[in-house]
Z-matrix of the N, CA and C atoms (Angstrom, degrees):
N
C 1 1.452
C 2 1.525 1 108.59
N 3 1.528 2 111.62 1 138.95
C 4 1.424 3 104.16 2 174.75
C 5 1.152 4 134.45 3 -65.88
N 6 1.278 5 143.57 4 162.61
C 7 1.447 6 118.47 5 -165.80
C 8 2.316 7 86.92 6 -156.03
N 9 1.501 8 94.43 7 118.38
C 10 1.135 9 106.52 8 165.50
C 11 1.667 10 126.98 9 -114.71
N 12 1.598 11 129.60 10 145.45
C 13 1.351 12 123.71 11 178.66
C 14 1.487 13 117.06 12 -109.61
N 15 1.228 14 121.49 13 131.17
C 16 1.221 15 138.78 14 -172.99
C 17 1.256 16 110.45 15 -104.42
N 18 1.537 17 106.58 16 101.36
C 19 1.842 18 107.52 17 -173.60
C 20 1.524 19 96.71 18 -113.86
N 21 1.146 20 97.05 19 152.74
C 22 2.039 21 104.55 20 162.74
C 23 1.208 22 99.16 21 -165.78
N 24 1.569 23 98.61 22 142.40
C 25 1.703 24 128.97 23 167.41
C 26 1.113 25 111.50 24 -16.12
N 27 1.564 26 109.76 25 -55.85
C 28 1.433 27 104.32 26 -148.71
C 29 1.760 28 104.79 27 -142.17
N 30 1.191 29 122.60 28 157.46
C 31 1.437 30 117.92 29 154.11
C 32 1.250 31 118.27 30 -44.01
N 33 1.647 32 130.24 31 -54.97
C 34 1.015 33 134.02 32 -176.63
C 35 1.556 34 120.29 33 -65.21
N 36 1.197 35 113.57 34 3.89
C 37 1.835 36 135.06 35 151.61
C 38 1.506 37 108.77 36 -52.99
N 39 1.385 38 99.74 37 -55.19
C 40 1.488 39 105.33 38 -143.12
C 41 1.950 40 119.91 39 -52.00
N 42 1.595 41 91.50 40 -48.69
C 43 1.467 42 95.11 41 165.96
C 44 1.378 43 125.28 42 -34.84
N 45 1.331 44 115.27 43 -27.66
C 46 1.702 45 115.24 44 -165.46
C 47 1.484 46 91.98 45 -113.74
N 48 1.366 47 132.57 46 -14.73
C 49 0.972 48 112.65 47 173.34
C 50 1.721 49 109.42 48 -96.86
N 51 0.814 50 137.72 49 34.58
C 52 1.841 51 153.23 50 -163.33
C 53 1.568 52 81.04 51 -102.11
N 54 1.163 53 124.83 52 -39.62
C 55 1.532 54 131.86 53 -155.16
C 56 1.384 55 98.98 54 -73.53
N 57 1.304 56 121.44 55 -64.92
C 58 1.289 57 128.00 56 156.05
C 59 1.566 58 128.24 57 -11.91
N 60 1.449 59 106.94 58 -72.98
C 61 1.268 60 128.77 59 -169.61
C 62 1.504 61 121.25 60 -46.23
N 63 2.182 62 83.10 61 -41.00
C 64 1.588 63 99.93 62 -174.74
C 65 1.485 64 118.95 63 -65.13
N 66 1.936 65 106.93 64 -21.63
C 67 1.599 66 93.13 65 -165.53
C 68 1.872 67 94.88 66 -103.19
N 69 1.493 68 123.38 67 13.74
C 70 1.238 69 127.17 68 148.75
C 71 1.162 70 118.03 69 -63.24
N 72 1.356 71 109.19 70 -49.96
C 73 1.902 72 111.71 71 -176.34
C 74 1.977 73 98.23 72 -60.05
N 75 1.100 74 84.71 73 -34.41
C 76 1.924 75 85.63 74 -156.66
C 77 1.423 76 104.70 75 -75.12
N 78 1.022 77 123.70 76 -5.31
C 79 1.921 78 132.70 77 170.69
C 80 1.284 79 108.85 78 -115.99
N 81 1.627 80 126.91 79 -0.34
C 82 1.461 81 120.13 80 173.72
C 83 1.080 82 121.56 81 85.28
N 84 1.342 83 114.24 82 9.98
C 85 1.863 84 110.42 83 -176.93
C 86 1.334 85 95.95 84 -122.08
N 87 1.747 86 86.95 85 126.38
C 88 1.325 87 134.13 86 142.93
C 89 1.820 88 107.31 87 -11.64
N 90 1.567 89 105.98 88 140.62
C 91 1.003 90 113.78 89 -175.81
C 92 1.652 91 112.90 90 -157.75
N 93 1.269 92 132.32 91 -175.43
C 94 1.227 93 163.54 92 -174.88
C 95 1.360 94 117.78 93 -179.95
N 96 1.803 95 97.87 94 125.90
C 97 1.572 96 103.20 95 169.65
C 98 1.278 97 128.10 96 -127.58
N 99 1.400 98 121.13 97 107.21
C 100 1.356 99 129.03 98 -153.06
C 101 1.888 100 103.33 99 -104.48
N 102 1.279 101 137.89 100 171.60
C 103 1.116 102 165.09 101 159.04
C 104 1.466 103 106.43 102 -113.58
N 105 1.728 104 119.71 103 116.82
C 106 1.789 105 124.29 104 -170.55
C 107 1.620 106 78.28 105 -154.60
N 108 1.265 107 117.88 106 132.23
C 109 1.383 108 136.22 107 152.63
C 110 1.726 109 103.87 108 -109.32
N 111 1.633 110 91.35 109 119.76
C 112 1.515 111 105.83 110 -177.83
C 113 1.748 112 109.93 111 -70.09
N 114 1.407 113 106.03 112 -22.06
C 115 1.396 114 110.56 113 168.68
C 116 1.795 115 119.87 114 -108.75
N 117 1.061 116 115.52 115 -17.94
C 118 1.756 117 107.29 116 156.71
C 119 1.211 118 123.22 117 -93.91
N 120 1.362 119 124.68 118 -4.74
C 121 1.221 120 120.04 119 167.55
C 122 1.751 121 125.04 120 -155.08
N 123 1.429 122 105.60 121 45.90
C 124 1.487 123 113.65 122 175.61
C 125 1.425 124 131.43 123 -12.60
N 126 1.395 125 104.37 124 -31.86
C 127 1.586 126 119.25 125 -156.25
C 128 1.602 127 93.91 126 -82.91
N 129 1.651 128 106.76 127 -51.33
C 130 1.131 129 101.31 128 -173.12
C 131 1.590 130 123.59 129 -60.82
N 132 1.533 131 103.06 130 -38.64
C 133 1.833 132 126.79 131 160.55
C 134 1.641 133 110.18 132 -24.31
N 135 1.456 134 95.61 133 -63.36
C 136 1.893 135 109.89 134 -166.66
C 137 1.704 136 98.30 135 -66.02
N 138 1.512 137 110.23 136 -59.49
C 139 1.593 138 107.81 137 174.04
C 140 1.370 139 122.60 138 -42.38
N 141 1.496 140 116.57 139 -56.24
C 142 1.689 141 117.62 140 172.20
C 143 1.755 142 91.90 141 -47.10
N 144 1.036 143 116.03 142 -75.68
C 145 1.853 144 109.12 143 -149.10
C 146 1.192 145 99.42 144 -56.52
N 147 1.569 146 127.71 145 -60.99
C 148 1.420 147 111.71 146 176.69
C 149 1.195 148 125.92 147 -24.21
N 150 1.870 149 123.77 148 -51.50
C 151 1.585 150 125.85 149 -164.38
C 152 1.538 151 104.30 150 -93.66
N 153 1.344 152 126.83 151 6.20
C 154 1.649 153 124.49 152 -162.61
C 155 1.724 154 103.81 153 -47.67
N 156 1.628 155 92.47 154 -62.04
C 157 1.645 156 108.39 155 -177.71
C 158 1.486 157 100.41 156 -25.17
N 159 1.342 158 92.04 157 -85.53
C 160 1.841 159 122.80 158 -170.07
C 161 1.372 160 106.89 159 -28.18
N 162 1.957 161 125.17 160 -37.40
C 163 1.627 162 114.11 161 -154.44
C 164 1.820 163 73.88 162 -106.47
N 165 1.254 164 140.36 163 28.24
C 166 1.430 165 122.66 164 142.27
C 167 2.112 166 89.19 165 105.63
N 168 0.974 167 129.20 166 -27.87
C 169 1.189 168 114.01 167 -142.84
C 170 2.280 169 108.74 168 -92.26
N 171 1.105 170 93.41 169 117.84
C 172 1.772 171 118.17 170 -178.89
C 173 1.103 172 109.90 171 -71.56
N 174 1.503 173 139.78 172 10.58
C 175 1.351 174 131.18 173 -170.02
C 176 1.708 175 103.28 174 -166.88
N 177 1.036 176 133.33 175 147.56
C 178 1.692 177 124.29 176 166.90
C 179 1.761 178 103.68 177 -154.00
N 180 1.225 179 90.64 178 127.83
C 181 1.512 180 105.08 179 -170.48
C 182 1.749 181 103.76 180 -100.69
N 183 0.959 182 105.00 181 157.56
C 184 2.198 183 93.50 182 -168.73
C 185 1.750 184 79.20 183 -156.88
N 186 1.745 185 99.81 184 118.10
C 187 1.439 186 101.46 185 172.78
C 188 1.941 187 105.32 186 -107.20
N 189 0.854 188 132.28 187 119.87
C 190 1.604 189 121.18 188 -167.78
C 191 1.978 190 84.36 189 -146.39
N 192 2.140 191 86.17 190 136.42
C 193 1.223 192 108.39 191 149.03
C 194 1.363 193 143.16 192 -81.70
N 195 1.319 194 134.16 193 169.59
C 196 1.205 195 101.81 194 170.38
C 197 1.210 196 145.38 195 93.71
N 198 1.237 197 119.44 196 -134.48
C 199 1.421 198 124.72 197 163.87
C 200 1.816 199 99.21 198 -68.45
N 201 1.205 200 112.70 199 -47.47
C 202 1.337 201 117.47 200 -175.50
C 203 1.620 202 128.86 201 65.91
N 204 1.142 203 97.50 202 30.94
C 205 1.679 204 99.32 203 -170.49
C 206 1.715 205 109.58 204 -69.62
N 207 1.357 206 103.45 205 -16.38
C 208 1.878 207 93.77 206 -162.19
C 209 1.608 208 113.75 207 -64.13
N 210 1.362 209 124.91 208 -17.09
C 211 1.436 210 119.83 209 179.25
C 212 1.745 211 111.20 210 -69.15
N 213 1.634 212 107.03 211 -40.47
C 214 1.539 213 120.67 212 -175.89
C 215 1.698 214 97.20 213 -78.53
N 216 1.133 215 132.46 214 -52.35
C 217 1.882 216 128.09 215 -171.25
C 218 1.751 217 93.34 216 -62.00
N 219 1.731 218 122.81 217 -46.70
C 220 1.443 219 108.90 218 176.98
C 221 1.458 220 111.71 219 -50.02
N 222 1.406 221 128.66 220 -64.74
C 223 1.232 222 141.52 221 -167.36
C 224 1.105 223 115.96 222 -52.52
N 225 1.507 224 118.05 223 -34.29
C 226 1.817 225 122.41 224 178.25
C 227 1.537 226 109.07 225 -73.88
N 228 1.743 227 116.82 226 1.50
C 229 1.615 228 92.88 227 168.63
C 230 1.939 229 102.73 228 -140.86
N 231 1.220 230 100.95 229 26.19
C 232 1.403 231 103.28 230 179.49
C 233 2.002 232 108.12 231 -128.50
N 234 1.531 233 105.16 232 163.40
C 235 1.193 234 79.66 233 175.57
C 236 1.797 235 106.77 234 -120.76
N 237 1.456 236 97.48 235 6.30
C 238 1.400 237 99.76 236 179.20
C 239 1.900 238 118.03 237 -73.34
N 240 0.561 239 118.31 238 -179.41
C 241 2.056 240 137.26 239 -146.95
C 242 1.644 241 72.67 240 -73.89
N 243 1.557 242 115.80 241 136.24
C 244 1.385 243 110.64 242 144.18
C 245 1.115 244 105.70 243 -126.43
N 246 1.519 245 132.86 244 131.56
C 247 1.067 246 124.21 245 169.39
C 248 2.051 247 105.05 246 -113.73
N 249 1.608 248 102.61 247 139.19
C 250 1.527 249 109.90 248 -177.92
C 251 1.400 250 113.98 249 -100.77
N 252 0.983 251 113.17 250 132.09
C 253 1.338 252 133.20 251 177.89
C 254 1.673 253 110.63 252 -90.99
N 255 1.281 254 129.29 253 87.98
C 256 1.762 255 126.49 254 -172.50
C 257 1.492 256 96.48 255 -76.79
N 258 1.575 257 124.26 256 137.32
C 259 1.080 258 140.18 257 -151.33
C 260 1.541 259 105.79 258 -118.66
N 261 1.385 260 143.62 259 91.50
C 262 1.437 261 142.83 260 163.49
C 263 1.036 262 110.95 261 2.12
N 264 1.720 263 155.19 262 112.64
C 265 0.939 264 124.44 263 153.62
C 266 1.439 265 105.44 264 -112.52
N 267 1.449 266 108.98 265 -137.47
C 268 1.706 267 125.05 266 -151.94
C 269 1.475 268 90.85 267 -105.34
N 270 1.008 269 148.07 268 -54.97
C 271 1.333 270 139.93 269 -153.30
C 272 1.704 271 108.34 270 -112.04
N 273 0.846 272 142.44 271 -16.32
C 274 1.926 273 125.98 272 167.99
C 275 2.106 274 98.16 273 -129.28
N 276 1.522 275 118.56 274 17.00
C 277 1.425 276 104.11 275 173.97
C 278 1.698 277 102.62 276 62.64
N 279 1.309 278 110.00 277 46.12
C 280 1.623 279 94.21 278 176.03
C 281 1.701 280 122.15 279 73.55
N 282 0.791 281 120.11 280 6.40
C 283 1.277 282 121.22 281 175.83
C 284 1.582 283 131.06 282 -88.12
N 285 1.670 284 89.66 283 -30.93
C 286 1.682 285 101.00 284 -159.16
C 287 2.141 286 85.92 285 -84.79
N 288 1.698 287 108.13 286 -16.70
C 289 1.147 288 98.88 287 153.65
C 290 1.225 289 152.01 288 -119.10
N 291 1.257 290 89.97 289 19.13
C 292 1.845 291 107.04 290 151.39
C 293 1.613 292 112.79 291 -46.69
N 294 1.289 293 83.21 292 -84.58
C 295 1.732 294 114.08 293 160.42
C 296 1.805 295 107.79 294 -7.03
N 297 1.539 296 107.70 295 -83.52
C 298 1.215 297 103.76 296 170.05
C 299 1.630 298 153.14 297 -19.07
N 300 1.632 299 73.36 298 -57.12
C 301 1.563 300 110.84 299 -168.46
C 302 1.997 301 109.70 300 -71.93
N 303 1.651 302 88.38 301 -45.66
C 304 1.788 303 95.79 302 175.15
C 305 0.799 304 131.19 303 -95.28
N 306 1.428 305 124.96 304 -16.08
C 307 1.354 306 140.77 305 169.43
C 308 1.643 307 121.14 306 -52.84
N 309 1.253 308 102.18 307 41.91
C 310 2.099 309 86.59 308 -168.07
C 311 1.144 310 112.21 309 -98.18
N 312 1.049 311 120.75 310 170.42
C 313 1.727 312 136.65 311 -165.94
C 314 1.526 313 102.63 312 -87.08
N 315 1.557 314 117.38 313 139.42
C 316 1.418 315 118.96 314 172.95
C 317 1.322 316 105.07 315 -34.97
N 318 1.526 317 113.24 316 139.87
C 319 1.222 318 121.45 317 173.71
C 320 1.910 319 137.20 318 84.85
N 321 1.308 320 80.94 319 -1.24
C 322 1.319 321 96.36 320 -174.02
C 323 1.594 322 101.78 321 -147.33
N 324 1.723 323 105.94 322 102.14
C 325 1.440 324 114.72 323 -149.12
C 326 1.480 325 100.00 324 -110.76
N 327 1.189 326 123.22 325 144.08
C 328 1.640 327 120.05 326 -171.42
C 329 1.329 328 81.04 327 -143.37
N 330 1.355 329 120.47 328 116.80
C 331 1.745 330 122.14 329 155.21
C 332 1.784 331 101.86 330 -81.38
N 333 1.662 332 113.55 331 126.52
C 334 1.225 333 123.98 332 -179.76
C 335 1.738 334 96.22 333 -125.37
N 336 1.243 335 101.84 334 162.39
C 337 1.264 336 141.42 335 -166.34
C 338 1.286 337 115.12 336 -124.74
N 339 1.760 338 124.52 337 164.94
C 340 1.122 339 113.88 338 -163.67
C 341 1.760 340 111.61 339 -77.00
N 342 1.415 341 113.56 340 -173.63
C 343 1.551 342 97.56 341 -175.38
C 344 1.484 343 110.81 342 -94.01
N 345 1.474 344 116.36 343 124.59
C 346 1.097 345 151.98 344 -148.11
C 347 1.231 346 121.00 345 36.95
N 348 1.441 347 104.21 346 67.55
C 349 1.348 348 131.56 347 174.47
C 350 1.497 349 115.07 348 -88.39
N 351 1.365 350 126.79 349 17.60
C 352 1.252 351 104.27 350 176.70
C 353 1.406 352 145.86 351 -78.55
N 354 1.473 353 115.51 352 4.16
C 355 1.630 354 108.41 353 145.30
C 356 2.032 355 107.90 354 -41.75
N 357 1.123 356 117.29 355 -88.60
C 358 1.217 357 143.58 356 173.83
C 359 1.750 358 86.17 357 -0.58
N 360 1.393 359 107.22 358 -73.62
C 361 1.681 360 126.18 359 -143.81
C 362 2.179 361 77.79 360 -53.24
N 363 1.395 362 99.83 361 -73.47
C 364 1.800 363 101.59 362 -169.39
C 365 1.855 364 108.29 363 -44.24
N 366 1.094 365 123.37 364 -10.83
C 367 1.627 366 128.14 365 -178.99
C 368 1.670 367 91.82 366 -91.06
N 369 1.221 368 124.12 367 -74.75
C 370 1.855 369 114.14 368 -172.14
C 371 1.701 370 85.23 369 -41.87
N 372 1.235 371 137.84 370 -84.61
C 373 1.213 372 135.78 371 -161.10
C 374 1.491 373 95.80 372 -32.94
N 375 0.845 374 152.28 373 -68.74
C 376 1.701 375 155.99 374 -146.15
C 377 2.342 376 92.03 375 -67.02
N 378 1.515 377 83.75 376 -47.95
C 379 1.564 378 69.02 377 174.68
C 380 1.089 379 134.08 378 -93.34
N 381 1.565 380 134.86 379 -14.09
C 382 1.445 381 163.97 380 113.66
C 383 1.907 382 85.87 381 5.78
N 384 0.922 383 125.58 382 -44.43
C 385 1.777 384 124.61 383 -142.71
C 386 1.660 385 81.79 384 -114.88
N 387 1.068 386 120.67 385 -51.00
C 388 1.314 387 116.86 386 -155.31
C 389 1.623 388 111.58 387 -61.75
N 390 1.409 389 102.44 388 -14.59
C 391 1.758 390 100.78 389 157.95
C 392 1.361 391 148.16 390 -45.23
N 393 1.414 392 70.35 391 -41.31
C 394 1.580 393 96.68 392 166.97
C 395 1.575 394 127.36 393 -84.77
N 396 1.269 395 113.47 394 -51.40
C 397 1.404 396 144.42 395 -146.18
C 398 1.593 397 86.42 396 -114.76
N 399 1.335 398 119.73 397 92.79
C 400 1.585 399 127.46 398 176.06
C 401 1.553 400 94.30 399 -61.59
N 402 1.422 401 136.60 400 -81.80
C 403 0.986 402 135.08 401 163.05
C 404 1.888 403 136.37 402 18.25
N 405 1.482 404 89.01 403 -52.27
C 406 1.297 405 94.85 404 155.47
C 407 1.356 406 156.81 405 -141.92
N 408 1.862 407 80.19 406 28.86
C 409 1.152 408 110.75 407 155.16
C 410 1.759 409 108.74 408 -75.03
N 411 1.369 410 130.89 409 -27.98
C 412 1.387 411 137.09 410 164.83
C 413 1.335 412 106.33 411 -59.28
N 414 1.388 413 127.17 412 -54.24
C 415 1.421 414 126.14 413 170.37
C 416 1.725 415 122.69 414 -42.72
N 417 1.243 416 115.69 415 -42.61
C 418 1.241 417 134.26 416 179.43
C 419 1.489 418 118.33 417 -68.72
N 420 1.571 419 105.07 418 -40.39
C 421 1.509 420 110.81 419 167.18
C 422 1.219 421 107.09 420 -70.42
N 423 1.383 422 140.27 421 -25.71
C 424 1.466 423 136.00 422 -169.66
C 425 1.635 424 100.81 423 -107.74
N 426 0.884 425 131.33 424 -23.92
C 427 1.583 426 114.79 425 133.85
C 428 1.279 427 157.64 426 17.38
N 429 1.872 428 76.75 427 -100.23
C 430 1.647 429 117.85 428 153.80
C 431 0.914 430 128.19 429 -49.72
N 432 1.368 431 111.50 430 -48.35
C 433 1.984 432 135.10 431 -174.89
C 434 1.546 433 99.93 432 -70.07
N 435 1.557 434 132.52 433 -46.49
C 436 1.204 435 113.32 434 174.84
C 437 1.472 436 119.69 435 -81.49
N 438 1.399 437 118.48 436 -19.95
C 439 1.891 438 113.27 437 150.63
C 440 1.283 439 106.06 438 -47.35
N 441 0.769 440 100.76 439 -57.12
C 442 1.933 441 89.49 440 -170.22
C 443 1.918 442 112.48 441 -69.29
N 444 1.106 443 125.30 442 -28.36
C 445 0.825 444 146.36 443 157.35
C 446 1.571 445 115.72 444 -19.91
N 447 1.791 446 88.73 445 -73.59
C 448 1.670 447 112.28 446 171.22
C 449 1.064 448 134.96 447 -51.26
N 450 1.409 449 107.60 448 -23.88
C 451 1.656 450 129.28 449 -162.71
C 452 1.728 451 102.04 450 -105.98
N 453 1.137 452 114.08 451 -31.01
C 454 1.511 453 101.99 452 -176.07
C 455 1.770 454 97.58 453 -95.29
N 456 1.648 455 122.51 454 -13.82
C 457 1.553 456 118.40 455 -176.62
C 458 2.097 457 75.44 456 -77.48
N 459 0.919 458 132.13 457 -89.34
C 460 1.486 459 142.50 458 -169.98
C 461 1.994 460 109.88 459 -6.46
N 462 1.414 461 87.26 460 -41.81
C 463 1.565 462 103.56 461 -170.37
C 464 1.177 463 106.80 462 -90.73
N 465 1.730 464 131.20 463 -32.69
C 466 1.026 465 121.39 464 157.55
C 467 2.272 466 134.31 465 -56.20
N 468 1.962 467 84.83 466 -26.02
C 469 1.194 468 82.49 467 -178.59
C 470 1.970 469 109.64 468 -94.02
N 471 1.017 470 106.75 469 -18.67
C 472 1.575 471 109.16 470 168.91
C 473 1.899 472 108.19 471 -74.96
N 474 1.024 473 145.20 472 -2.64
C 475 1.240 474 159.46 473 179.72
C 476 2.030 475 104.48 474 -100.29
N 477 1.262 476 113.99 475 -49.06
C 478 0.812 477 117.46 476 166.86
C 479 1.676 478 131.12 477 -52.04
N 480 1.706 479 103.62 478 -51.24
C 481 1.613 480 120.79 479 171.32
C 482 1.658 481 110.11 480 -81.01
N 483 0.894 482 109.63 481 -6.24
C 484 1.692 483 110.12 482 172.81
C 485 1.619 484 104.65 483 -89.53
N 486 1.342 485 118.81 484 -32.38
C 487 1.838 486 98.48 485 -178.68
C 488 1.087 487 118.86 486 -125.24
């Protein structure tokens, strides 16, 4: 079974990352959700990435405000998928962690998403996995099929009130 980890900076993550979690439950993968500040608590940072392999997990999602470093400090010691989630904050509207989050140095690759994108972030993860895991790569196509689904029932009913 796939098994993904859900880290963020802060408690005050968590609400936006609930969003996340939900479209993990809803594709069946396995999870963990931790709180690691890449700047209050490094040690714990280096320990998570060091053991990622070892505790099973194929995907790691890192939601950080702010300065936002925890997706890039995870990624500099693991080699599994990180994808960053840049978190809205109080002073640049999400930007100053955009910035953060995409900005990484050759070699040290963080796939990010829009800011507070984490539906999105748990979907690349769903397809990140689905390489492996035919299964949900089938899930993902049926997905898709009811997005699209939505959009032509939506278009049928705005087509309707227009004539």
């Amino acid at each position: 079974m796939p098994k993904v980890a859900v880290i963020m900076g802060s408690d005050s993550d968590f609400p936006l990352m609930k969003k996340c979690i939900a479209v993990l439950k809803e594709f069946d993968i396995a999870y963990d959700v931790r709180i690691i500040s890449a700047h209050r608590t490094p040690e714990i940072a280096h320990d998570f990435s060091k053991n990622a392999t070892k505790e099973g997990y194929e995907a790691i999602i890192a939601a950080a405000g702010k300065a936002a470093h925890l997706a890039g400090v995870i990624a500099s010691m693991t080699v599994i998928p990180v994808i960053g989630v840049p978190v809205k904050s109080s002073t640049m509207d999400g930007l100053d962690s955009l910035l953060s989050t995409v900005q990484m140095p050759k070699g040290i690759p963080v796939a990010t998403v829009a800011i507070d994108g984490a539906e999105n972030a748990a979907l690349l993860a769903v397809q990140i996995l689905g390489i492996k895991y035919p299964d949900l790569m089938q899930k993902m196509l049926d997905y898709k099929k009811r997005l699209a689904e939505e959009v032509i029932e939506k278009d049928k009913k705005i087509q309707e009130e227009v004539l």
